[in-house]
MILO-311218 format. One line per 3 residues: number of its first residue (from 1); their letters; for each residue x, y, z of N, C-alpha, C. Coordinates in steps of 0.1 Angstrom, whole numbers. Layout:
residues N
NUM) A) X:Y:Z:X:Y:Z:X:Y:Z  ...
This chain:
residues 341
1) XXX) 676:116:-362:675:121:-349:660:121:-344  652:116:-350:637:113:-343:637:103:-332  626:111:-322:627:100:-311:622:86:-311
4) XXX) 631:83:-304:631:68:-302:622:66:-292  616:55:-294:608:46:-284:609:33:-281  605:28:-272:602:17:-262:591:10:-258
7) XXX) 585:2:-267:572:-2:-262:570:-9:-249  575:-19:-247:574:-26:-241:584:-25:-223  586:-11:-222:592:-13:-211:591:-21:-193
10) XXX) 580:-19:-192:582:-31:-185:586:-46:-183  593:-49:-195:598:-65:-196:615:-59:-203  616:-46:-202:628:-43:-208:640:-53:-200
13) XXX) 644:-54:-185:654:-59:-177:651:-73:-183  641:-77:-187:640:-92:-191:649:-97:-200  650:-85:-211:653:-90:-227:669:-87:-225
16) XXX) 674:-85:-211:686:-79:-213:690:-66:-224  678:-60:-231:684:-51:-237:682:-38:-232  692:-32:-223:689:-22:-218:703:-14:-223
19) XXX) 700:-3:-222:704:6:-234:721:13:-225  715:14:-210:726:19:-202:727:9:-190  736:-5:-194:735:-12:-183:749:-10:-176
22) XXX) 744:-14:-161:756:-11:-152:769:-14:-151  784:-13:-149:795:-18:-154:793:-32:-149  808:-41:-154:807:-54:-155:815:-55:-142
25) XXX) 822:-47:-138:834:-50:-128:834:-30:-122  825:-31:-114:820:-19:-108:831:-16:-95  836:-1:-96:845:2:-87:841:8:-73
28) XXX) 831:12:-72:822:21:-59:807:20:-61  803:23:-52:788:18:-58:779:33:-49  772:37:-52:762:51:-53:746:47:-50
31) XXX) 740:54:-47:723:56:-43:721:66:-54  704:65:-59:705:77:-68:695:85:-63  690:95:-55:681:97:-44:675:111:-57
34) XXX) 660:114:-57:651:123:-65:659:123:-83  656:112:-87:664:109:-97:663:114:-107  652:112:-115:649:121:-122:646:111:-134
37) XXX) 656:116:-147:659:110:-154:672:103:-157  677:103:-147:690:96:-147:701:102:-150  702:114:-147:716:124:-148:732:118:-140
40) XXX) 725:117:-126:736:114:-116:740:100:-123  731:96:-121:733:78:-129:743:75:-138  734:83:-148:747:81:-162:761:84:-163
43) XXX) 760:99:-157:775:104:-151:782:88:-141  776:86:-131:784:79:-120:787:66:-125  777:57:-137:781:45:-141:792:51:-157
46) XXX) 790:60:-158:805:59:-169:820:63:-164  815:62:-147:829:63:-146:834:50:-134  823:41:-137:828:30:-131:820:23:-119
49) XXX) 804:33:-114:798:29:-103:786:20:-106  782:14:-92:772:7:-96:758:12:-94  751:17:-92:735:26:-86:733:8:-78
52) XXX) 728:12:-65:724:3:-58:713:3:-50  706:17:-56:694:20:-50:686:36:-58  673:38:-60:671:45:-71:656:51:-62
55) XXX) 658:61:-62:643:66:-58:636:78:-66  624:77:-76:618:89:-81:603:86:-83  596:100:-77:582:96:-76:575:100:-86
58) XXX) 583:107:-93:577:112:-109:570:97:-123  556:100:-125:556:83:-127:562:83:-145  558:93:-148:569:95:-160:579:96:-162
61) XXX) 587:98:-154:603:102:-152:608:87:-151  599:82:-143:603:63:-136:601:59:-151  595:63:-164:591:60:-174:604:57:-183
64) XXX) 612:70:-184:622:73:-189:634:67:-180  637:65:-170:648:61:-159:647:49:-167  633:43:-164:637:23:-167:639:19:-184
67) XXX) 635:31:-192:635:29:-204:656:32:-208  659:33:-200:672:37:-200:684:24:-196  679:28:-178:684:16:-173:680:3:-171
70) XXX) 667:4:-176:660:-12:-171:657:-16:-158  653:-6:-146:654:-7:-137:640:6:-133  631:1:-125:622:7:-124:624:14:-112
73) XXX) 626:25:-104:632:36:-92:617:31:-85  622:31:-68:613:34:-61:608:41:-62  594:47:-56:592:55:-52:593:68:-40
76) XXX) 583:73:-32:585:84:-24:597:78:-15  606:85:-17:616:87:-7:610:89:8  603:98:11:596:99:22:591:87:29
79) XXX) 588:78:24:580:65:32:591:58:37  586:49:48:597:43:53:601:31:44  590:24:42:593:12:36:598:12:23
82) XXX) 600:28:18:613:28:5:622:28:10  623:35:23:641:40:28:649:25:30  637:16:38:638:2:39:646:-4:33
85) XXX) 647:1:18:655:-11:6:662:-5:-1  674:4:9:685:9:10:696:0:11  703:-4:8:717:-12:11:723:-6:24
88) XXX) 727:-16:34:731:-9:44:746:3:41  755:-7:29:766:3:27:766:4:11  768:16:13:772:25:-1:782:32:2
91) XXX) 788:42:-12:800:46:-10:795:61:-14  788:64:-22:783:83:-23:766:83:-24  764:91:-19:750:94:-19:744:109:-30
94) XXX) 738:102:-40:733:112:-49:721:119:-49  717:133:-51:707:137:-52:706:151:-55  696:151:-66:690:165:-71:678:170:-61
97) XXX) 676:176:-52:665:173:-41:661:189:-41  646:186:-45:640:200:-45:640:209:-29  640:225:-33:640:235:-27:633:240:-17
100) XXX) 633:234:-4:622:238:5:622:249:19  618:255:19:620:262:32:624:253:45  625:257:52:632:253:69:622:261:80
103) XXX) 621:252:90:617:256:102:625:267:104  623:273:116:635:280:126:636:272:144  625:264:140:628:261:152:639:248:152
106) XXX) 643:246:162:660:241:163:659:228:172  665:219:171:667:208:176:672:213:192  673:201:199:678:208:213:694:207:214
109) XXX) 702:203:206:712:202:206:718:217:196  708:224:191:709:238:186:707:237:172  705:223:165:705:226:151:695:229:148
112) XXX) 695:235:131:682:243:129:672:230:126  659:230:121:653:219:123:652:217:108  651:205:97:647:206:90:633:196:86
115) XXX) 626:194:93:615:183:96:607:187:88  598:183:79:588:185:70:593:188:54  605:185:57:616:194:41:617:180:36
118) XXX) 621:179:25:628:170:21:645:165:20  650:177:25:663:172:30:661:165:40  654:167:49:654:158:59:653:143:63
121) XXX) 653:139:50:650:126:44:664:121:38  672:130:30:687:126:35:696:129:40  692:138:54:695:140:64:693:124:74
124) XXX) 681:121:72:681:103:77:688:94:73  690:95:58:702:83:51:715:87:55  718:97:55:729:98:58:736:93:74
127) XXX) 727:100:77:728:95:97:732:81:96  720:76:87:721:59:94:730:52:81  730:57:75:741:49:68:759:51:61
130) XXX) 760:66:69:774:72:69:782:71:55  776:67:42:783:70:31:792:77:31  805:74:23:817:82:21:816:97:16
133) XXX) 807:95:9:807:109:5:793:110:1  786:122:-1:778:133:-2:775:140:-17  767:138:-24:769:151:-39:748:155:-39
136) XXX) 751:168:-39:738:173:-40:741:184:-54  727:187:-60:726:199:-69:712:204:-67  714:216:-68:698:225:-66:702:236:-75
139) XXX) 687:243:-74:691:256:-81:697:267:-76  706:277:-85:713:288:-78:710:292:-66  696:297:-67:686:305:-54:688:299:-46
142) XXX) 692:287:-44:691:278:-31:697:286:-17  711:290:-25:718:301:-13:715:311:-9  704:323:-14:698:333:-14:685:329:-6
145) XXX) 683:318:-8:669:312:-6:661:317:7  650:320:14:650:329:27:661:332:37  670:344:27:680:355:30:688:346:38
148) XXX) 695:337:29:707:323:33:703:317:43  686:315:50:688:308:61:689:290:58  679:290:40:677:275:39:696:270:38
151) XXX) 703:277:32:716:271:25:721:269:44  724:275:49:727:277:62:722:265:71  712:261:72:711:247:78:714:237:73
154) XXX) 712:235:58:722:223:51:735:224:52  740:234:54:758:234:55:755:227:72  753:235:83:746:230:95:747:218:97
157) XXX) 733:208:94:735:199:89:748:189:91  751:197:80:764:181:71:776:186:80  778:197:88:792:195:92:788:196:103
160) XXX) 778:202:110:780:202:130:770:183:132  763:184:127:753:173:130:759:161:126  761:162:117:767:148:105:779:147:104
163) XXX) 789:156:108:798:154:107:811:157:94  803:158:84:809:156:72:814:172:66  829:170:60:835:181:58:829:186:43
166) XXX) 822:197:40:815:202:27:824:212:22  822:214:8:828:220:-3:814:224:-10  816:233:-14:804:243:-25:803:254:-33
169) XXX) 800:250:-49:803:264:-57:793:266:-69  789:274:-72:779:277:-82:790:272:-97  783:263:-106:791:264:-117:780:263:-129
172) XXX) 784:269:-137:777:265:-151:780:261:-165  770:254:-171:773:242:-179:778:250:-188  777:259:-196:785:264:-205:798:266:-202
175) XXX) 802:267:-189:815:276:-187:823:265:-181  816:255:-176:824:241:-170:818:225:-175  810:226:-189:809:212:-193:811:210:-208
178) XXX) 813:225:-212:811:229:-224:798:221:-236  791:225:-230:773:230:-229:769:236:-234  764:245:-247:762:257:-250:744:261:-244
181) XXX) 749:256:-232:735:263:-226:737:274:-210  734:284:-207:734:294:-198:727:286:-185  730:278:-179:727:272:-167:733:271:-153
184) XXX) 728:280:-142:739:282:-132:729:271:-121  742:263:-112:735:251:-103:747:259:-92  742:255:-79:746:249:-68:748:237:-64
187) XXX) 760:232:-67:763:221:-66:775:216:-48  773:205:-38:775:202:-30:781:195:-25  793:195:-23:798:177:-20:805:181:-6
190) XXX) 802:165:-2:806:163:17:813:150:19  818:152:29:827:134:23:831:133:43  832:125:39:832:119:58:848:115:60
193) XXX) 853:129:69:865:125:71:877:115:77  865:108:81:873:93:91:871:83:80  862:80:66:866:69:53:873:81:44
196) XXX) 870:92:43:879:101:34:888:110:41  900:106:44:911:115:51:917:126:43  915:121:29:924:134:21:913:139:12
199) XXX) 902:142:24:891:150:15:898:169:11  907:173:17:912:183:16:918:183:3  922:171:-6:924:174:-19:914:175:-29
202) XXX) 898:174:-25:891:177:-33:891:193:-36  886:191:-54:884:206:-58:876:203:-68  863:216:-69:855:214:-81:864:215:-98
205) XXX) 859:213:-109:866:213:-118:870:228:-123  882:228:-132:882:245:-136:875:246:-148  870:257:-152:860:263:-163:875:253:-173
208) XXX) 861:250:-188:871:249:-199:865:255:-209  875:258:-222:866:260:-234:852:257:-236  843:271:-242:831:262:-246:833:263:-264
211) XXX) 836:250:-270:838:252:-285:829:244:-289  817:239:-279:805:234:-288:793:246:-291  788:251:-304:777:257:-303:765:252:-303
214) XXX) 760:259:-305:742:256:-306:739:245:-321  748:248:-325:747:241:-338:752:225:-339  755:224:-330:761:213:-327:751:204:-322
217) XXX) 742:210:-319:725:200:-311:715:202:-318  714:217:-326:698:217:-332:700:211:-346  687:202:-350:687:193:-363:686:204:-370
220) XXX) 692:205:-383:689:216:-389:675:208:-400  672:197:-401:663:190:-407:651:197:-403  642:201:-411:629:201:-410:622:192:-397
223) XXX) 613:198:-389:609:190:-378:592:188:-385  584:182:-375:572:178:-373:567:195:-373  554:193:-377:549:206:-380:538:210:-368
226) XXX) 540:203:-356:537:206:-343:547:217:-336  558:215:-341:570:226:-332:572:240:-341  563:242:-349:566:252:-359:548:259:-355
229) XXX) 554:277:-353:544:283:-356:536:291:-368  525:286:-368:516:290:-380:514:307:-379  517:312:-390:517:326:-395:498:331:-388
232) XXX) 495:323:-385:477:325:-377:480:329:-365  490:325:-358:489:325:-343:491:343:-338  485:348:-329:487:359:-324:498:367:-322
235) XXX) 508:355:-322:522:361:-318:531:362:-325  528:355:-339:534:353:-349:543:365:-353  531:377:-353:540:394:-362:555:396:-351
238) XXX) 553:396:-339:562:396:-330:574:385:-333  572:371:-337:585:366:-339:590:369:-351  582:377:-356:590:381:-371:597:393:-368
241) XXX) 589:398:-359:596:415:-363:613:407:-350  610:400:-341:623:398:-332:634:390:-338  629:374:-342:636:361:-346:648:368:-356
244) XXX) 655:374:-358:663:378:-372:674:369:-375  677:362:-367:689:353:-363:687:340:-368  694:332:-371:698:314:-371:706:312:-362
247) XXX) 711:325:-356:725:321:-348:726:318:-332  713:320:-331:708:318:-315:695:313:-314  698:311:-300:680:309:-293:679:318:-288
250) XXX) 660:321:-289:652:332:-282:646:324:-271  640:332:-259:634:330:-249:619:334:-255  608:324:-253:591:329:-252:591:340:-236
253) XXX) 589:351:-236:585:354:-221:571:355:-217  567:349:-220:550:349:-215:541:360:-231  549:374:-232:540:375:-245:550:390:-254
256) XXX) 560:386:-254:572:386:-258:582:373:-258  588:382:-272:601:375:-273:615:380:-271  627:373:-265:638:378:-260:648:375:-263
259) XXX) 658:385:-275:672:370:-278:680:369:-268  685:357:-270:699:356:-259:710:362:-265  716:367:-263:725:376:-266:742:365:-269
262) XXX) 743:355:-254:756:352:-255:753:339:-263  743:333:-277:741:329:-286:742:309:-281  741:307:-265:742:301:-261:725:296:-259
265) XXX) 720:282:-253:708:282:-251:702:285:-235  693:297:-236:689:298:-222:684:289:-215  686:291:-199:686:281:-192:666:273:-193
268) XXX) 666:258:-196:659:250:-195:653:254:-179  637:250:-186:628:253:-174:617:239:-174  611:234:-164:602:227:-161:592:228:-169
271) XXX) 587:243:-171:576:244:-175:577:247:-191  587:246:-193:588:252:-212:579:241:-218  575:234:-218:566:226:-224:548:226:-220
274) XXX) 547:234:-215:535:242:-204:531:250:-207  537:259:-217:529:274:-224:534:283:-208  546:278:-204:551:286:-191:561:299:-201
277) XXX) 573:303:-190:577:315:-198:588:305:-199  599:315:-207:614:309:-212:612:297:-219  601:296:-230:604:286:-235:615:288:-246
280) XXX) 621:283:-249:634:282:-264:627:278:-275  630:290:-285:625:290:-295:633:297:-304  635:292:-320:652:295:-326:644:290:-345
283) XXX) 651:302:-353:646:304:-364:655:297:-372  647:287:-381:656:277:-393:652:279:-405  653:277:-415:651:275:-429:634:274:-431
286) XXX) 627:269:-420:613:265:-421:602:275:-416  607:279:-407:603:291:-399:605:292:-383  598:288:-375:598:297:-362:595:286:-352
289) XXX) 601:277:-347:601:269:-339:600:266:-328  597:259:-318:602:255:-307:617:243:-306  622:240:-294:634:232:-298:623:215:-298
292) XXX) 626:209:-301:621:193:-296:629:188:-286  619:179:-279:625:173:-262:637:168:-268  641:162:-284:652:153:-284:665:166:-282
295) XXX) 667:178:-289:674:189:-283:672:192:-273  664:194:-266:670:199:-249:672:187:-246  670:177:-244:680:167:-236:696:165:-240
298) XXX) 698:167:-252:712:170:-259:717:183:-254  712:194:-253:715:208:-245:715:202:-229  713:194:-224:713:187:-208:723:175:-212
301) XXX) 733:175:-220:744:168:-224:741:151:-223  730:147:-226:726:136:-225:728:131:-240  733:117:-242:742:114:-254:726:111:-266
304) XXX) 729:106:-282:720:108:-289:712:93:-285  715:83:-281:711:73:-280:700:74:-271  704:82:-261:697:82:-250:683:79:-252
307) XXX) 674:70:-246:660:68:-252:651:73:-242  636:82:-252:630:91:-253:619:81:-254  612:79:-245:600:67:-242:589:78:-252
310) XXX) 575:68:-253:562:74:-257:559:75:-250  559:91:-244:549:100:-237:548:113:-242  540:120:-235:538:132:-242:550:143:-242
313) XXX) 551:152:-253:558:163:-250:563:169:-242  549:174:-236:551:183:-228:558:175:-214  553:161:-211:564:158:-200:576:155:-202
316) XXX) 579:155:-213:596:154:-219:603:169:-216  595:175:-224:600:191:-221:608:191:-202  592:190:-194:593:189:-183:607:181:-179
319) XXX) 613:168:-181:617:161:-177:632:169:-182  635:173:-191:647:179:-195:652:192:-190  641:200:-184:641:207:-177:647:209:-163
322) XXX) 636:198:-154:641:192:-143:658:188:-142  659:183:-153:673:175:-155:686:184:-146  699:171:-144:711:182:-143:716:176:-154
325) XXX) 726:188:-158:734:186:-173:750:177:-168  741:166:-178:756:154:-172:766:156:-173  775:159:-182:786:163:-182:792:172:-173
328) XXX) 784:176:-167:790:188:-154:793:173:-145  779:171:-140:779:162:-133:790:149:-132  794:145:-144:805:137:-144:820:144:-141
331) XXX) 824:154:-144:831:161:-146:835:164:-128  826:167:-120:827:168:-107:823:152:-99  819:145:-103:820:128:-103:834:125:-94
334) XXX) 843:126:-114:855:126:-111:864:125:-102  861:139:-96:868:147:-84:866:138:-74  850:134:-68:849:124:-57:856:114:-57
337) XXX) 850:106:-74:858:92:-71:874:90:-71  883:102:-76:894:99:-70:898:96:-54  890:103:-47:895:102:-34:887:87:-22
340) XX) 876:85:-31:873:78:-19:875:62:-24  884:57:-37:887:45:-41:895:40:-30
């Protein structure tokens, strides 16, 4: 289970060896809009789609995307001359699109404004290019977000402006991908009722068993002696007197430590590779650890093959963090692609 690398990725599409290439006889075809590392992707092409357009401005992330698919993502979504090399028709529009406040001031037709956000950007694709359907994910807070006004103009938005009929429910990866990680999303889907007539039979999926544990992802192998802390470090008496367990992951909280109680892994953060808080950290035979980027991407249900380019750590951390956990994501795929075949 050590990470794999890719030297030579820029000539990867060349060698034809690309690790997740697109189907042979593709049934719908998808945009992958603030991509990431290829969550929506992997979900949408294992159930038959083709990505027909890719946008991520992260230059590391573009690192890991092409080392995957062999396909290097636009850049800023924002510019025109990315929006430019859009396909006029697609059939769902995907995107993880970060959290921004909203004007209050309102269009003259009454909608709230979203101009300077980054929704507002597929609030443009959508206008002009009327996809069948719609799937967004953010984080929980999104609905809470300044006291429901942000959630409230994206619902706005997609059904008085755009037209499109929306569905939306908080789910989480343990409880609906069977994930043993504690991760709650807001997840979004809109589907345009004049190419989707029987969008009224969509429904998100139901909770199922979670009978994968934590043990199911962490190497119990000895790691590199960079993820292990030295009995020197300051904090060390603290993970002794807390860590008592093999049976879970603990949270770093800035200068404590915290178990998780439901023995599941706490939810992945951006910064856990940052010396931020919540980093995951879980006691083995060796001593006192952090998890490696190759387990949390495996805790973000991403399969073992999955390739882990040479870069640093800490932007892997980052990148797994950012991530959505595929398997949800496929899982509610599903649901779309039944209806708008």
């Amino acid at each position: 289970m050590e990470l794999e690398t890719i030297e030579n990725i820029e000539n990867l599409s060349e060698t034809n060896n690309i690790p997740f290439p697109p189907p042979d006889n593709p049934i719908f075809t998808f945009i992958d809009l603030f991509a990431g590392i290829g969550g929506f992707r992997l979900a949408m092409q294992n159930l038959g789609g083709e990505c027909v357009f890719t946008s991520e401005w992260d230059k590391n992330a573009q690192i890991t995307y092409q080392a995957n698919f062999g396909e290097k993502p636009f850049g800023d979504i924002t510019q025109d001359d990315v929006k430019s090399h859009i396909p006029e028709h697609f059939d769902i529009l995907c995107a993880g699109f970060p959290c921004q406040a909203f004007s209050i001031a309102g269009y003259q037709k009454g909608f709230s404004d979203t101009r300077g956000t980054l929704f507002f950007d597929i609030e443009q694709i959508i206008e002009k290019h009327k996809p069948k359907a719609v799937f967004l994910e953010n984080v929980k807070n999104l609905v809470s977000h300044d006291k429901g006004h942000t959630f409230k103009v994206i619902l706005e938005i997609l059904e008085d402006k755009l037209g499109y009929k929306v569905y939306h429910k908080i789910l989480n990866s343990m409880t609906h991908a069977n994930i043993p990680q504690n991760r709650e999303r807001i997840f979004i889907v809109a589907f345009d009722p004049k190419q989707v007539p029987n969008h009224s039979l969509f429904q998100f999926p139901n909770e199922i068993e979670l009978t994968r544990t934590i043990h199911d992802i962490l190497n119990p192998e000895k790691q590199d002696s960079i993820y292990y802390f030295k009995k020197e470090h300051k904090y060390y008496p603290e993970l002794e007197k807390v860590m008592l367990k093999n049976e879970t992951v603990y949270q770093w909280r800035r200068v404590y430590v915290r178990e998780n109680k439901n023995n599941v892994c706490p939810t992945l953060t951006a910064n856990m590779g940052a010396g931020g808080h919540n980093v995951p950290l879980i006691k083995d035979e060796y001593g006192f650890r952090k998890l490696t980027p190759r387990e949390c991407f495996s805790f973000q249900g991403y399969p073992e093959n999955y390739v882990l380019p040479k870069i640093s750590n800490s932007k892997l951390y980052m990148q797994a963090g950012n991530s959505v956990t595929m398997p949800l994501i496929q899982r509610i795929s599903e649901q779309i692609t039944l209806l708008i075949r």
